[in-house]
N, C-alpha and C positions, 0 to 999 in steps of 0.2 A: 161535581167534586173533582178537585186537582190530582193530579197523580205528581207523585215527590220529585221525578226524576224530568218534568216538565217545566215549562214557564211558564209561567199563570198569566202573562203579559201576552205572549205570541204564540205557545203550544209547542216552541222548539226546546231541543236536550238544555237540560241549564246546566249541564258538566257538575251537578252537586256531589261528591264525595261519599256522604253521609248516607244519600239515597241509590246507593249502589254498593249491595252487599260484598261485592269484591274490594270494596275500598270503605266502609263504611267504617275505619279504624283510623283513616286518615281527616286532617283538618279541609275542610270546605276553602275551596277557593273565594269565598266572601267572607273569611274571617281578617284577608289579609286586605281589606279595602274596605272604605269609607260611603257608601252608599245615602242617599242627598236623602233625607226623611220623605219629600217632597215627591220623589218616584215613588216609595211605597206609596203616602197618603191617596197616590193616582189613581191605584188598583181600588176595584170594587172591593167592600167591607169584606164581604165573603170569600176574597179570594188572599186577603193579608194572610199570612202565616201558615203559611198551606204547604206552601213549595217554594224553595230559591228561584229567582227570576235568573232569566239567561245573564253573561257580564253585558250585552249588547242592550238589555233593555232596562239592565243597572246602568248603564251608562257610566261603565268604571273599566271599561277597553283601555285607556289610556293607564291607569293606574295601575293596571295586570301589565302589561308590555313593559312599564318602566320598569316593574319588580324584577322582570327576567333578567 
């Protein structure tokens, strides 16, 4: 079982918002980027929808840095 505040991909922090009761009022930083279907499909079935993946293993580094 995933824990919310982990990557399901590498086990490092995924910065989720949502899974951090001191911020869990605020928007997730994967609301504001585009994520390739093709990186979830990659994840085992079991681990889809579990927990945000880090931006490193979304592969949406670039996307987040433009925003800034």
């Amino acid at each position: 079982m995933s824990k919310p505040d982990l990557c399901p991909a590498c086990g490092a922090g995924n910065d989720c918002s949502l899974a951090d009761p001191r911020t869990a009022d605020q928007a997730c930083w994967c609301y504001a980027v585009t994520i390739d279907p093709a990186v979830l499909l990659a994840l085992p079935a079991e681990l889809r929808d579990q927990s945000c993946l880090c931006p490193r293993c979304a592969q949406v580094e670039s996307q987040l840095q433009a925003a800034r």
